[in-house]
C-alpha positions, 0 to 999 in steps of 0.5 A, spaced: 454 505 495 453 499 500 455 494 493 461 497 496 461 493 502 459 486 500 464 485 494 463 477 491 470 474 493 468 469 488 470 474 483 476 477 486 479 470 487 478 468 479 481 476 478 488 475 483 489 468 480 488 471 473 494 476 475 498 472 479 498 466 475 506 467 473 507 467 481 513 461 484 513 458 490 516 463 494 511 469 497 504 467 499 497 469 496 491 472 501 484 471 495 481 474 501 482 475 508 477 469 512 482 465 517 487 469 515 494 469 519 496 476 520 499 481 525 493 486 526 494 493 530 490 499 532 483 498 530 484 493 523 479 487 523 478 482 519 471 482 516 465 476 516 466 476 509 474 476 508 476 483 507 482 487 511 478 493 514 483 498 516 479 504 518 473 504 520 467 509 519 467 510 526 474 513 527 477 519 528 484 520 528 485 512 529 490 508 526 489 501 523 495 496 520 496 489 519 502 486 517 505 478 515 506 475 521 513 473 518 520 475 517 522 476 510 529 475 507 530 482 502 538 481 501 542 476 497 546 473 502 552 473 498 554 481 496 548 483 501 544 487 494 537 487 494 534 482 491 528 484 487 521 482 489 514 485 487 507 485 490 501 486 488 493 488 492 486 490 491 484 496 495 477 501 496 476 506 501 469 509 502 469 517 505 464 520 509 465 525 504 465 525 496 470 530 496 475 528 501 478 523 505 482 521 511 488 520 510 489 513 505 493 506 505 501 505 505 504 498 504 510 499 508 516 495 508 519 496 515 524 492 521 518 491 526 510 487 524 507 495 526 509 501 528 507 502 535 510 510 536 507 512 529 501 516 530 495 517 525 493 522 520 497 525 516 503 519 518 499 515 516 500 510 522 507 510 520 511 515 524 511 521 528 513 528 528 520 526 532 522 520 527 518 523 520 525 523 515 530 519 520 535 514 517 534 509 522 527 508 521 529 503 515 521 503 511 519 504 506 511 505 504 509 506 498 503 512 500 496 512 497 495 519 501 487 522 500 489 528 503 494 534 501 498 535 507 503 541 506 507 539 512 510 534 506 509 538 500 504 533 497 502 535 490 494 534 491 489 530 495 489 525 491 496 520 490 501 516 490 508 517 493 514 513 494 516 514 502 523 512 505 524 514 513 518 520 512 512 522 508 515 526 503 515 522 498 521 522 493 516 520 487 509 522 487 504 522 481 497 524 482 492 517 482 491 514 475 493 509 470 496 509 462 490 506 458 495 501 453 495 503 446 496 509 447 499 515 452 493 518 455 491 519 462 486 516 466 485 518 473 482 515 478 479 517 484 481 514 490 476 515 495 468 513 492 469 506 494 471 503 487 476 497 487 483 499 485 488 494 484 496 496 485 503 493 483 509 494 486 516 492 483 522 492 485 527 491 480 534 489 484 539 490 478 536 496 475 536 498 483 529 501 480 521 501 483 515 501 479 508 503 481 502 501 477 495 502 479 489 500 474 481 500 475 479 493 478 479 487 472 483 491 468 489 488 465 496 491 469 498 498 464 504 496 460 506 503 463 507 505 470 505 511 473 511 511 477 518 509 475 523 511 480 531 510 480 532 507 488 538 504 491 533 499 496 541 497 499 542 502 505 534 502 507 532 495 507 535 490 513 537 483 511 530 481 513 524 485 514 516 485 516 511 487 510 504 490 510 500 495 510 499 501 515 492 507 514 489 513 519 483 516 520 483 524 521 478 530 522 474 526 516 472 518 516 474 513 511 473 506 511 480 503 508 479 496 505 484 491 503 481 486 498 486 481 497 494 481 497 500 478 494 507 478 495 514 475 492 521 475 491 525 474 486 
């Protein structure tokens, strides 16, 4: 377990370069945290040895994000569509329980750098009871939730959703990923510290998002685990903040975030 802990950002560097080698010049890349400028909020750090700690092992019912320090511009200024954009992270969280976590990691796309009246546990540091599901909110997360909230319909301790304005996702699926070659389903425990690595793709003319999840040093799965039909133009502002959002509730989970990359078009 304390392996865990003392990742080798050697290795992660040549694993992101490897995958984002097709990347052009618009977005940016974090091969680790060191130095990192990022907005930070609740009780994220940036560790000695570069990773995003979001949560802490410490905390109960708190709450941790960190956002892109700049605005992005997500809509085509000529007819106001969407225009597509893709991310992509490594990820680990280590429970003080091997059967149960507290709550999990968003990626959020969101009009403010943080959401300073989101509360933690079940709302993932993302909303509260008053704003849960209001269009004005204009975010969107894609939820790698470790707890079964029944407030929101969750489908199981241990998934990913797609969330507009609220956690009751329009799209979940237990955590897992499609072996290429064939159709066979291998989950994925969220929860005992393994590296997980996530993309996230909007496709702006097919108005569709994709949501991919791998083990670590695993090639992206030709298949996405979710695949959801979505019109990003009525939610999306012209420019937003991205970044993540996580929470701690009775149960502790140190919620890590190894490296990150971000794109448009």
């Amino acid at each position: 377990m304390a392996m865990c802990f003392t990742f080798r950002l050697a290795i992660l560097l040549t694993l992101l370069l490897t995958s984002f080698a097709d990347m052009d010049d618009v977005g940016f890349i974090y091969n680790g945290f060191l130095s990192a400028n990022l907005s930070l909020d609740g009780i994220a750090k940036l560790t000695s040895n570069g990773l995003l700690k979001l949560t802490n092992e410490t905390g109960r019912h708190e709450k941790g994000g960190a956002f892109y320090p700049h605005l992005i511009n997500f809509k085509n200024s000529t007819n106001g569509s969407v225009s597509s954009f893709s991310t992509t992270f490594v990820f680990a969280i280590i429970s003080e329980s091997q059967a149960f976590g507290g709550h999990g990691i968003a990626f959020a796309i969101s009009p403010t750098r943080g959401l300073p009246e989101a509360i933690p546990s079940e709302y993932l540091g993302l909303f509260n009871e008053s704003n849960n599901g209001n269009a004005t909110n204009h975010v969107i997360a894609i939820e790698l939730d470790t707890v079964e909230s029944n407030n929101f319909n969750d489908i199981n301790n241990n998934h990913v959703g797609i969330d507009i304005n609220g956690l009751n996702s329009t799209s979940s699926f237990p955590a897992g990923y499609y072996k290429d070659g064939s159709r066979q389903f291998r989950n994925l425990s969220m929860i005992d510290g393994q590296r997980i690595q996530v993309w996230v793709e909007y496709h702006g003319r097919e108005k569709r998002m994709d949501v991919t999840l791998a083990p670590s040093g695993v090639s992206k799965p030709k298949t996405p685990l979710l695949s959801s039909p979505l019109d990003l133009s009525s939610i999306v502002n012209s420019e937003m903040y991205v970044g993540f959002s996580s929470s701690t509730g009775a149960l502790i989970s140190s919620h890590y975030v190894l490296g990150w990359s971000f794109k448009m078009n």
